[in-house]
C-alpha positions as CSV (number, residue, x, y, z in Angstrom):
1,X,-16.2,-4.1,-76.7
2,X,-17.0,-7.7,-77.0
3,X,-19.7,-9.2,-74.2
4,X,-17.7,-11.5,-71.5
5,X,-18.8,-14.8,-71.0
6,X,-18.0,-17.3,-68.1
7,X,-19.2,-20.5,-67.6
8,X,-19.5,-22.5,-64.2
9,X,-19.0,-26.3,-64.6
10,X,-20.3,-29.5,-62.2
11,X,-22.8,-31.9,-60.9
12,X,-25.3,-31.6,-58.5
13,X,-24.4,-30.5,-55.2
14,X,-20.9,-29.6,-55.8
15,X,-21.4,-25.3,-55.1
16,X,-21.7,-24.1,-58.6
17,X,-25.1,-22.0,-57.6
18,X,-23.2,-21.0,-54.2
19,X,-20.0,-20.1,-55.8
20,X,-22.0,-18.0,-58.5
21,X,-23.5,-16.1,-55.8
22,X,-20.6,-15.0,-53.9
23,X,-19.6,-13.8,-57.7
24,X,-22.8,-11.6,-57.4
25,X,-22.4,-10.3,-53.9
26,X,-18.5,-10.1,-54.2
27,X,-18.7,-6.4,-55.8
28,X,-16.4,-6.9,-58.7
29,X,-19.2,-7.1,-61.5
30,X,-21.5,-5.0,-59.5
31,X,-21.8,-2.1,-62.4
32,X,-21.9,-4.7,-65.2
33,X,-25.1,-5.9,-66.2
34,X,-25.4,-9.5,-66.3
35,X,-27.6,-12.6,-67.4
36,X,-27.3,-15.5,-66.0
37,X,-28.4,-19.0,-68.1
38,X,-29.1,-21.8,-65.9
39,X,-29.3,-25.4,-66.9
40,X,-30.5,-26.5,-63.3
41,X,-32.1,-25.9,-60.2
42,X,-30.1,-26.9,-57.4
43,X,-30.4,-26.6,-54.2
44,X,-29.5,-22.9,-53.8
45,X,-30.8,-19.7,-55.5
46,X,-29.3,-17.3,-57.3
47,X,-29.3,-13.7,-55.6
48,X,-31.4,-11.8,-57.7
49,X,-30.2,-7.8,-57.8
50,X,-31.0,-4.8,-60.0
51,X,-27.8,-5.7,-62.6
52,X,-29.0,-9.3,-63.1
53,X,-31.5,-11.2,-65.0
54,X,-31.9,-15.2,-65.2
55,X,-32.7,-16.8,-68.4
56,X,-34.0,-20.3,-67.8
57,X,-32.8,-23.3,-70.1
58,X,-33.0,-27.0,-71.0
59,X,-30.2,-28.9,-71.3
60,X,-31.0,-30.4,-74.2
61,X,-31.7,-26.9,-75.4
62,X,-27.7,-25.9,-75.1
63,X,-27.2,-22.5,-76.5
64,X,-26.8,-21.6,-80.1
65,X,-26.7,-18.1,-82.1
66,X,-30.9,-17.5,-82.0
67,X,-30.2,-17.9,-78.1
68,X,-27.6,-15.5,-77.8
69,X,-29.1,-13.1,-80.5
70,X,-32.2,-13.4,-78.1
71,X,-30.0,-12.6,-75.1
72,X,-28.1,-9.8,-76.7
73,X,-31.4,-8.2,-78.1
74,X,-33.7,-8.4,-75.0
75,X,-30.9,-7.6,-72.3
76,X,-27.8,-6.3,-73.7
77,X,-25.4,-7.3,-71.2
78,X,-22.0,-6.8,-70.3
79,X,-21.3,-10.1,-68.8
80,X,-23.4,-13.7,-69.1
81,X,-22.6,-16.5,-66.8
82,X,-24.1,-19.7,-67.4
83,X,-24.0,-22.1,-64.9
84,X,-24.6,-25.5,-67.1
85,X,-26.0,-29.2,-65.5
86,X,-23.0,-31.8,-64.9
87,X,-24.7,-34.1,-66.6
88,X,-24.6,-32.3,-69.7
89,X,-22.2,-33.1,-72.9
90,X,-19.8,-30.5,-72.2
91,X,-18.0,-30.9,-75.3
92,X,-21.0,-30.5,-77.4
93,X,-22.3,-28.2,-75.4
94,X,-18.9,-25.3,-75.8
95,X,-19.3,-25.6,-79.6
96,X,-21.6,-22.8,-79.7
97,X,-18.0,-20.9,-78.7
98,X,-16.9,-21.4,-82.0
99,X,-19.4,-20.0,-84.0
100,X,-18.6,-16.6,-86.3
101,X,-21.2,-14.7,-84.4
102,X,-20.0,-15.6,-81.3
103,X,-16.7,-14.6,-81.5
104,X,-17.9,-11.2,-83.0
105,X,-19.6,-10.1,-80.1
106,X,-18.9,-12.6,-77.6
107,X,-15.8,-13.6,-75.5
108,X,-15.0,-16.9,-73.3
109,X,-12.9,-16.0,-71.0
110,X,-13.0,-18.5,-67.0
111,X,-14.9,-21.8,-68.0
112,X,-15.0,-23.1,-64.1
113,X,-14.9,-26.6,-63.1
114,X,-16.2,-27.1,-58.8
115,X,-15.6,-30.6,-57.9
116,X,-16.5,-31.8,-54.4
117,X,-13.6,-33.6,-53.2
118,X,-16.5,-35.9,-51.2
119,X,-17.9,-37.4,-54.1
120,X,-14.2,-37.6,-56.5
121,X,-13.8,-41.7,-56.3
122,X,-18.0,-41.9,-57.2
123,X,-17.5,-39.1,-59.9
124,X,-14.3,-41.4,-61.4
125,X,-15.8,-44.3,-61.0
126,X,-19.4,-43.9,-62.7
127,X,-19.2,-40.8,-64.6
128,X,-15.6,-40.7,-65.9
129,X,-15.7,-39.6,-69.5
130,X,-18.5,-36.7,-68.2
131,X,-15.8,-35.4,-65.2
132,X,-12.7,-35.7,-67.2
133,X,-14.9,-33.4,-70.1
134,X,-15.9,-31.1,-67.0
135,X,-11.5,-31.0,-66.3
136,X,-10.4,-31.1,-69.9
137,X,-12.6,-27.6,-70.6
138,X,-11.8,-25.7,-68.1
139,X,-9.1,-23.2,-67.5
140,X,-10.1,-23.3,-64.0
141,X,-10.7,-25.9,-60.9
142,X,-12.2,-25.1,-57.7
143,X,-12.3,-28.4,-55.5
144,X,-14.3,-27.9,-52.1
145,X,-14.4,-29.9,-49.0
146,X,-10.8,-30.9,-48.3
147,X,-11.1,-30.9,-44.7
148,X,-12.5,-34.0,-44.3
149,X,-9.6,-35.6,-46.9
150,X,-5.6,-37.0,-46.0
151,X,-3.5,-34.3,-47.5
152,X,-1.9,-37.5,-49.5
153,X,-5.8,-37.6,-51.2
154,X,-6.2,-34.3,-52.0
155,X,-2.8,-33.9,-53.4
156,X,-3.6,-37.4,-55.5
157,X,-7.3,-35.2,-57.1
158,X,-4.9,-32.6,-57.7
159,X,-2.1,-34.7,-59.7
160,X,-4.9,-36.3,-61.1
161,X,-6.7,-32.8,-62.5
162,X,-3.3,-31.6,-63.6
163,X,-2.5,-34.6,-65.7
164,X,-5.4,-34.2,-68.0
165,X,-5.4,-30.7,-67.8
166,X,-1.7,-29.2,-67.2
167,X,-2.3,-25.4,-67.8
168,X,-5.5,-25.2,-65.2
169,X,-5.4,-23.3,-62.3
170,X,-6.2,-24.9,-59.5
171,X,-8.1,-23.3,-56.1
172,X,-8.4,-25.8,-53.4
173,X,-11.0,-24.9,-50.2
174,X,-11.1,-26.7,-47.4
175,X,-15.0,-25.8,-46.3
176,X,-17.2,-24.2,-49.0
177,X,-17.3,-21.0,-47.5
178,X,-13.3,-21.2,-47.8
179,X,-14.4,-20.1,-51.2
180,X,-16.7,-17.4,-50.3
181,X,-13.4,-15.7,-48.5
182,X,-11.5,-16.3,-51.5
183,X,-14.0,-14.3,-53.7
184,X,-14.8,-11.3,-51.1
185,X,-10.4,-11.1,-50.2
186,X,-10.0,-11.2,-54.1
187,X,-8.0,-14.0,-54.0
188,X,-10.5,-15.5,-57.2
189,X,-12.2,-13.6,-59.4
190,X,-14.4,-13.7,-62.9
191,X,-11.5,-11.3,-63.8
192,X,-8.6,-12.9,-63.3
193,X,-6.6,-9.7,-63.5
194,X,-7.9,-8.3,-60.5
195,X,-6.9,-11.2,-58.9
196,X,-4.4,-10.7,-55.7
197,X,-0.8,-12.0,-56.7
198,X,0.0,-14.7,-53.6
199,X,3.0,-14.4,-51.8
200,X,4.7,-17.5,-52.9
201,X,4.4,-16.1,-56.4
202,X,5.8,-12.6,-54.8
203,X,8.8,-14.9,-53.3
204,X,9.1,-17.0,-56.7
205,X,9.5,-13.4,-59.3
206,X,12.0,-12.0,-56.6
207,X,13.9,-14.6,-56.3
208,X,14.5,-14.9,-59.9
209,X,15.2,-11.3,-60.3
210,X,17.9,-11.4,-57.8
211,X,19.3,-14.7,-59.1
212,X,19.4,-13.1,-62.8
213,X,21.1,-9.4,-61.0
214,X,23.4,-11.9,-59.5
215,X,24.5,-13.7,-62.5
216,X,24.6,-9.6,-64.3
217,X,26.6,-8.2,-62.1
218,X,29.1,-11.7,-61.6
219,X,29.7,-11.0,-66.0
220,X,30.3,-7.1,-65.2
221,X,32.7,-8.5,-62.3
222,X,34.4,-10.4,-64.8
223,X,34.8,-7.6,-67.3
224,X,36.1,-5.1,-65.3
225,X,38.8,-7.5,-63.6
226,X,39.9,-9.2,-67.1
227,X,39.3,-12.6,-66.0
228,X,36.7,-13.1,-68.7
229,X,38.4,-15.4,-71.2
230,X,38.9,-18.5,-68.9
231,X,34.9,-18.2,-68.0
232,X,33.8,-17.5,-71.8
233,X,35.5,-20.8,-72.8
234,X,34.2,-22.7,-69.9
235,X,30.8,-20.9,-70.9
236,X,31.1,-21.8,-74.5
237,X,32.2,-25.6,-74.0
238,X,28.7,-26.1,-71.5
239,X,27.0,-23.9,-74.6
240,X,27.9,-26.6,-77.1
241,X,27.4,-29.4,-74.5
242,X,24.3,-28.6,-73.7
243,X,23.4,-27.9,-77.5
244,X,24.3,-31.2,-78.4
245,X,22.5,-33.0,-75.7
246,X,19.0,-31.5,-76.2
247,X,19.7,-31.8,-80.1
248,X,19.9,-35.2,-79.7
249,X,17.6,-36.3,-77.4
250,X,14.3,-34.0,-78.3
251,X,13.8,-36.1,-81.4
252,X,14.0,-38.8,-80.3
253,X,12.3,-37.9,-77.2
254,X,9.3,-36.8,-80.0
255,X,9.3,-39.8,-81.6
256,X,9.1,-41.9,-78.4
257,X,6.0,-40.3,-77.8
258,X,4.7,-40.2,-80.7
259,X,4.9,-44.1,-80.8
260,X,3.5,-44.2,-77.3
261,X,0.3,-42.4,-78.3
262,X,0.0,-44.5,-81.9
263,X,0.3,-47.6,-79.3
264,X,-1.8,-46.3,-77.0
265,X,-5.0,-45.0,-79.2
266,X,-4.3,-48.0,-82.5
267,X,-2.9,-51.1,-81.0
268,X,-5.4,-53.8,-79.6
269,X,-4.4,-54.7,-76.0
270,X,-5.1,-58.2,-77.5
271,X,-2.5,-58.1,-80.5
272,X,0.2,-57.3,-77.4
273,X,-1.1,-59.5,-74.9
274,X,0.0,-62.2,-77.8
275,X,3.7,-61.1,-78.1
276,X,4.4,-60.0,-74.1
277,X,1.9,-61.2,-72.3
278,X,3.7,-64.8,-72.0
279,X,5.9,-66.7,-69.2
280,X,8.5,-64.1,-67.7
281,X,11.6,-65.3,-69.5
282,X,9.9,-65.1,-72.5
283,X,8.1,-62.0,-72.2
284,X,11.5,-60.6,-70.8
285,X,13.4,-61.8,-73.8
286,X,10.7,-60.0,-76.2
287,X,10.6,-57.0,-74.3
288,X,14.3,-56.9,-74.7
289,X,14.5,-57.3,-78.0
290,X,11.3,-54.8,-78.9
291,X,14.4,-52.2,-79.4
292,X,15.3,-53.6,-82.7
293,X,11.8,-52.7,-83.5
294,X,11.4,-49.3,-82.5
295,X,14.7,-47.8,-83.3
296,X,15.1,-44.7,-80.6
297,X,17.4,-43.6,-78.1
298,X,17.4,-44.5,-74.3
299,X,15.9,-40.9,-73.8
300,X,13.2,-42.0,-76.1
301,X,12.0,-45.3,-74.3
302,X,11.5,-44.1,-70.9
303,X,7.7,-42.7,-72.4
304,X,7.5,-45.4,-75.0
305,X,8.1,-47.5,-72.1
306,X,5.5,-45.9,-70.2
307,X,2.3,-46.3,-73.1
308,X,3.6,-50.2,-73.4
309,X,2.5,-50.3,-69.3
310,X,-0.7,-48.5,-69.6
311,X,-1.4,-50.7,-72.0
312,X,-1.2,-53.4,-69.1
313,X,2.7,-55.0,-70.7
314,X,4.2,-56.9,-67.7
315,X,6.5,-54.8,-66.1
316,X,9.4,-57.2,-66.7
317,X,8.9,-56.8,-70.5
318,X,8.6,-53.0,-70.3
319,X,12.0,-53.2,-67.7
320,X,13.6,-55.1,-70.4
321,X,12.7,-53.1,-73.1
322,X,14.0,-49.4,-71.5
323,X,17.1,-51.4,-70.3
324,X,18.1,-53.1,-73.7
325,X,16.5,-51.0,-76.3
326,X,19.2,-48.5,-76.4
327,X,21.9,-50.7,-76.6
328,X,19.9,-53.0,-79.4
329,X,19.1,-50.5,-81.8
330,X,20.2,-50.9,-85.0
331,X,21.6,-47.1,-85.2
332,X,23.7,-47.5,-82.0
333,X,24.9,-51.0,-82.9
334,X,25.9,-49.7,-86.3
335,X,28.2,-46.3,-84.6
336,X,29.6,-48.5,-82.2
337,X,30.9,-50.7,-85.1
338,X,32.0,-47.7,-87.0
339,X,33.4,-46.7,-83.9
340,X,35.7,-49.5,-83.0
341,X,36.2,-50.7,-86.5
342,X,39.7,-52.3,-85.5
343,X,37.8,-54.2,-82.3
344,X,34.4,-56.0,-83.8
345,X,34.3,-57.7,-80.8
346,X,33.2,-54.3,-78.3
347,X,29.7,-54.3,-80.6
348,X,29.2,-58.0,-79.6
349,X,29.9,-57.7,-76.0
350,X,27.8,-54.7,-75.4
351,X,24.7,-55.9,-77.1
352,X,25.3,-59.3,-75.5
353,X,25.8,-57.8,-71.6
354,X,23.2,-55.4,-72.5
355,X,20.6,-57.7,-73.2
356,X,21.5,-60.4,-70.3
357,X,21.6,-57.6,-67.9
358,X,18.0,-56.3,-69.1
359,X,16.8,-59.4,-68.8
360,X,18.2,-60.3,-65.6
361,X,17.2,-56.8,-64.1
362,X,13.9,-57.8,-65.5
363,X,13.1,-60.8,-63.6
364,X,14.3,-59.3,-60.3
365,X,11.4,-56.6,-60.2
366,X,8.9,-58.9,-62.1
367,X,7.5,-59.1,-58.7
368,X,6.2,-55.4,-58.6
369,X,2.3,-54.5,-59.5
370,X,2.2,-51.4,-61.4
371,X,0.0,-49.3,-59.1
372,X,2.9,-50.4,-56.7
373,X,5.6,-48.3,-58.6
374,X,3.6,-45.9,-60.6
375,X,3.5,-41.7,-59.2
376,X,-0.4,-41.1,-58.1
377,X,-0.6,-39.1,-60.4
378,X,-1.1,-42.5,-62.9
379,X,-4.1,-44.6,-61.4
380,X,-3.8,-48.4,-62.2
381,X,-5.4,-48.2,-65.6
382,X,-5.0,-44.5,-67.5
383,X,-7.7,-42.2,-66.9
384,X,-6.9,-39.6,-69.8
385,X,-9.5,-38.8,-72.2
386,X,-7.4,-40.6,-74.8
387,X,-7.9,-44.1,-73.5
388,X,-11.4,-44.1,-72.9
389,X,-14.3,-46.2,-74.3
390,X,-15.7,-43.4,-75.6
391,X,-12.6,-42.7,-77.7
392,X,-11.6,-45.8,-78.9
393,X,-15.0,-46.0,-80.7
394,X,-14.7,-42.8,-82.5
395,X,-13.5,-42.5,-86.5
396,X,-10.0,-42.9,-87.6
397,X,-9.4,-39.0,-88.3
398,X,-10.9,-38.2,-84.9
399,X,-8.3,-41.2,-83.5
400,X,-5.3,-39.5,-85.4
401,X,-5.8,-36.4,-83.7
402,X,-5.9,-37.8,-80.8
403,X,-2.5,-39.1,-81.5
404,X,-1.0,-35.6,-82.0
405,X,-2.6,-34.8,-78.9
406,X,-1.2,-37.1,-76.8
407,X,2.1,-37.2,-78.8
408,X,2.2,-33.1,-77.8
409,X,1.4,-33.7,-73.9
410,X,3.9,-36.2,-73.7
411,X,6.4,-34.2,-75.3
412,X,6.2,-31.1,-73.1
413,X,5.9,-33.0,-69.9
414,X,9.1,-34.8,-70.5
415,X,10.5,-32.0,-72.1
416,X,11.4,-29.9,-68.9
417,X,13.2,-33.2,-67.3
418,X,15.0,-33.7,-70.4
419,X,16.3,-29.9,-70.0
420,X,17.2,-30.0,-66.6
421,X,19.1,-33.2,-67.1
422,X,20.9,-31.3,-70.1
423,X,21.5,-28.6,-67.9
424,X,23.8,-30.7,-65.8
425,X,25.0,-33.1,-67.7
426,X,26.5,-30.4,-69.7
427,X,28.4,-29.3,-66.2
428,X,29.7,-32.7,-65.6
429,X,31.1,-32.4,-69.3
430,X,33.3,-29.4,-68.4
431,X,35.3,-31.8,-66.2
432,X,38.9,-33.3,-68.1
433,X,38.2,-37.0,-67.7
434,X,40.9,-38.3,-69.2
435,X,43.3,-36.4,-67.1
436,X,41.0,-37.9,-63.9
437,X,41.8,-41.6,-65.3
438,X,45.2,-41.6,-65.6
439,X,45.5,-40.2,-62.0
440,X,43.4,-43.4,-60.9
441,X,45.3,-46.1,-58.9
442,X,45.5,-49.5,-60.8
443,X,42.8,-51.7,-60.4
444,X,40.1,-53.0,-62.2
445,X,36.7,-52.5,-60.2
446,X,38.1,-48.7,-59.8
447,X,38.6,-48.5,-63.5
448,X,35.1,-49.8,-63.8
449,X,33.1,-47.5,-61.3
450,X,35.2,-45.0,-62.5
451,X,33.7,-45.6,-65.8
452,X,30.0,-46.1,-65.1
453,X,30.0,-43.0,-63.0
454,X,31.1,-40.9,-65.7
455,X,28.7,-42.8,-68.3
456,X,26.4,-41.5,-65.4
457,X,27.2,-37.9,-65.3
458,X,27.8,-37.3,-68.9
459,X,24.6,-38.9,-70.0
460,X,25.7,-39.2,-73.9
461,X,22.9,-40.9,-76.0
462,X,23.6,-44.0,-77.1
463,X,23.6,-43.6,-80.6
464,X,27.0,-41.5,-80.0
465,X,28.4,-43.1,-77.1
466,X,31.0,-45.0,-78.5
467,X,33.2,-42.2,-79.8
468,X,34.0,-40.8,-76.8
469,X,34.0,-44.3,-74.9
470,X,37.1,-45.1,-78.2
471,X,39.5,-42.4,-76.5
472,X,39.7,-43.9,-73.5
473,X,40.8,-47.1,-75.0
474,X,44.7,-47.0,-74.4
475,X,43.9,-45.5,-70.4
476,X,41.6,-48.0,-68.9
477,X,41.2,-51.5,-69.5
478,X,38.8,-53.1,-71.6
479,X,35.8,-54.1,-69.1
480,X,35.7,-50.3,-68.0
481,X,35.0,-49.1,-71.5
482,X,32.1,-51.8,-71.9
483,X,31.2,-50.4,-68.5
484,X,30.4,-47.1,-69.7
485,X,29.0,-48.5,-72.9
486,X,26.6,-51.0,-71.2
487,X,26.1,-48.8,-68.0
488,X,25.5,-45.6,-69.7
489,X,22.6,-46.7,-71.8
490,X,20.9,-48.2,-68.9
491,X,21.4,-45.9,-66.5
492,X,22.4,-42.3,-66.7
493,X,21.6,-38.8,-65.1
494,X,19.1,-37.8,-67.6
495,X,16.9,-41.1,-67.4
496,X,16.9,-41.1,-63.9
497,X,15.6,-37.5,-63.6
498,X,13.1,-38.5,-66.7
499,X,12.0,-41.7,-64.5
500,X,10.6,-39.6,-61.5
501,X,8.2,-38.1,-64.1
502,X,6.6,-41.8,-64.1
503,X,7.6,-43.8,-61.3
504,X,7.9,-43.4,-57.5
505,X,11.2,-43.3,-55.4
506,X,11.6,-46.0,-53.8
507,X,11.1,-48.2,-57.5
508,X,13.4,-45.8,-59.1
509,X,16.4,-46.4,-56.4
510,X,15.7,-50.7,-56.6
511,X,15.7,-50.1,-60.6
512,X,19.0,-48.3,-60.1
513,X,20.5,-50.3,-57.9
514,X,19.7,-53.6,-59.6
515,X,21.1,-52.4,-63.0
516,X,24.3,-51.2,-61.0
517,X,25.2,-54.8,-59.2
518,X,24.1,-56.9,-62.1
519,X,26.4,-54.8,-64.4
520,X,29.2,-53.9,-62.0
521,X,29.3,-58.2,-61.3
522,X,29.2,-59.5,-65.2
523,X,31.9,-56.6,-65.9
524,X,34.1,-58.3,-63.3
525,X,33.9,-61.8,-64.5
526,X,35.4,-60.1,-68.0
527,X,38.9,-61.3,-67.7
528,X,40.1,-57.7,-69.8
């Protein structure tokens, strides 16, 4: 049986040495015989019992195989806890996990972050690239001394932990001895599997076992009564619906984010400064016409979008660019020409309206700062580990893996707003709309908001849009099909629930509503 090994992360002063203690005196690892290797002396002491034995280090020293050879000769534990200095290079220090002989005989299993919610802004703002190691590392977080903290403030360190760390589990105390309860009650352990299952989890598992015995016992329902065939059908048509919609949209979706990483770790802020960074019009006009560049869907922008920003792009030319990059690229343009191959002049409108209402849209929230409209989860300038100094000074094989890093955090963040938009997007799609247009009463502005709502519900990508947009051509008049071809781009269910991944409320209903009245008025000034 492989020897455990837990290490306890944090600076001075932030309860590493106390929290280690109530480890000790908890009773868990009270038959295990344990080492402990410190890298400091704080100001607490360890409690010394008959299982434990402290092995003093230097932190230049870190640990290497002689050290644990020496460890696992002299003591021949069952557990060794090492409790390292803050101050430390984390990074470099953990590589002694990777060793042969390590993973022989040795197992990581909780590397522990404690962060004293007191001293968060001073740790961000002078020792960032040591804290966010400390984060990164760690498959735990234990932040102490809430109390004296705005719920809003702690919830902000927690967004901000989670961001550059999404899989850490996260304790939150408000005093330290909080965290002494937590140990003794079992709550948090070295062990995680003797760790008490909460009650919201308790609530979550139930209620997902009675939601899938509800959805069992609805199909046996079905069977028995011979009503199945009308469902299966409706079943099958969301089945391919759905399909199609994340088929579509997860490439692109990858290469968006893949582009926003090569931006983000690659590009100068200087070399975009020069195209975007100019007057509004004209930095609205560029960032509106950045789609021809980077050929992706309107799914794809939104995080494209988002790496352009952080790279501090004027929010006009980054509004500009979600808006009109969809409608601009080369792909759609070319379907929607293929599309209406008997009416050039649908391809010409829609790019034209497109880019005028971007543009437009632009100018009207060119006002906003971007820590204005940004979640809190996003500070001002991005804190990841990807856009520090630190990074952007390393070697270019060092820099492309960053790229695939970020390029795979991106990807799975917006991945579960892309599904839940497919989700109902692909219920909207069961609905005969057609059949719901004819029954409309003549006029145009209800044969237009007709339109954009169902551009809205269906959420099609616009590289595809256009087919379905052709069979409505002999039941509505012609400004209501460039309403859902210009609308639909723009705006649609899935982009809205992908926005609140990024941007607050209140931003996301002005962007919303803005794109809605400038479309909705140059539609209406169509005369067909």
């Amino acid at each position: 049986m492989r020897i455990k090994v837990d290490v306890i992360l944090g600076f001075l002063g932030s309860g590493k040495t106390s929290l280690l203690n109530d480890f000790l005196n908890s009773g868990e690892i009270k038959e295990e015989n344990i080492v402990i290797v410190q890298f400091e002396n704080g100001n607490s002491k360890v409690s010394i019992n008959s299982n434990v034995s402290i092995v003093k280090r230097n932190i230049k020293e870190g640990i290497d195989d002689l050290c644990l050879k020496s460890i696992y000769k002299d003591y021949m534990p069952d557990r060794i806890i090492i409790e390292y200095n803050g101050m430390g290079d984390t990074d470099e220090f953990l590589k002694f996990t990777e060793s042969k002989y390590f993973n022989k005989l040795f197992i990581l299993r909780r590397v522990i972050d404690v962060i004293d919610a007191n001293k968060f802004n001073l740790y961000i703002m002078n020792m960032r690239d040591r804290f966010l190691s400390h984060i990164i590392n760690s498959n735990v977080v234990i932040i102490n001394n809430c109390a004296s903290h705005k719920e809003s403030e702690v919830k902000e360190i927690e967004a901000f932990v989670k961001h550059n760390n999404y899989n850490i589990k996260e304790f939150k105390f408000k005093e330290r001895k909080d965290a002494e309860k937590a140990v003794l009650k079992r709550k948090l352990c070295l062990n995680s599997i003797n760790e008490r299952v909460s009650f919201k989890e308790i609530i979550s598992t139930l209620l997902t076992v009675c939601f899938l015995l509800g959805i069992l016992c609805f199909c046996v329902f079905l069977n028995f009564t011979g009503k199945t065939n009308n469902y299966i059908s409706l079943f099958n048509k969301f089945k391919t619906s759905f399909i199609a919609i994340t088929l579509e949209s997860f490439p692109f979706i990858l290469i968006g984010s893949f582009i926003a990483a090569i931006i983000q770790i690659f590009i100068p802020d200087t070399w975009i400064y020069k195209i975007l960074r100019r007057n509004k019009l004209v930095s609205s006009i560029s960032g509106a016409l950045l789609g021809v560049v980077f050929p992706i869907c309107d799914c794809g922008t939104i995080p494209l979008a988002f790496g352009l920003l952080n790279k501090q792009v004027p929010l006009n030319a980054v509004v500009a660019f979600m808006l009109a990059s969809p409608i601009v690229n080369p792909i759609s343009i070319i379907s929607t020409m293929y599309a209406f191959s008997d009416n050039k002049s649908m391809m010409f409108y829609r790019v034209g309206i497109g880019v005028f209402v971007a543009i437009v849209v632009s100018l009207i929230l060119s006002s906003y700062k971007r820590e204005d409209i940004v979640l809190n989860n996003y500070s001002a300038v991005c804190d990841c580990s990807l856009c520090s100094e630190e990074f952007k000074n390393l070697e270019f094989r060092e820099k492309l893996k960053g790229v695939f890093i970020g390029t795979g955090d991106e990807f799975i963040r917006v991945s579960k707003y892309m599904i839940i938009a497919a989700i109902l997007g692909s219920i909207f799609q069961l609905i005969d709309a057609s059949t719901l247009a004819e029954s409309l009463k003549e006029g145009k502005i209800t044969y237009i908001l007709f339109m954009m709502a169902l551009a809205f519900l269906l959420s099609l990508c616009s590289t595809s849009d256009a087919f379905v947009a052709k069979g409505f051509m002999n039941i509505v008049p012609y400004s209501s099909v460039l309403g859902f071809l210009v609308f639909g781009p723009m705006i649609d269910m899935k982009n809205v629930i992908m926005l609140t991944g990024y941007f607050k409320k209140n931003f996301i209903v002005k962007y919303v509503a803005s794109v809605f009245i400038v479309s909705l008025i140059i539609l209406l000034l169509i005369p067909v």
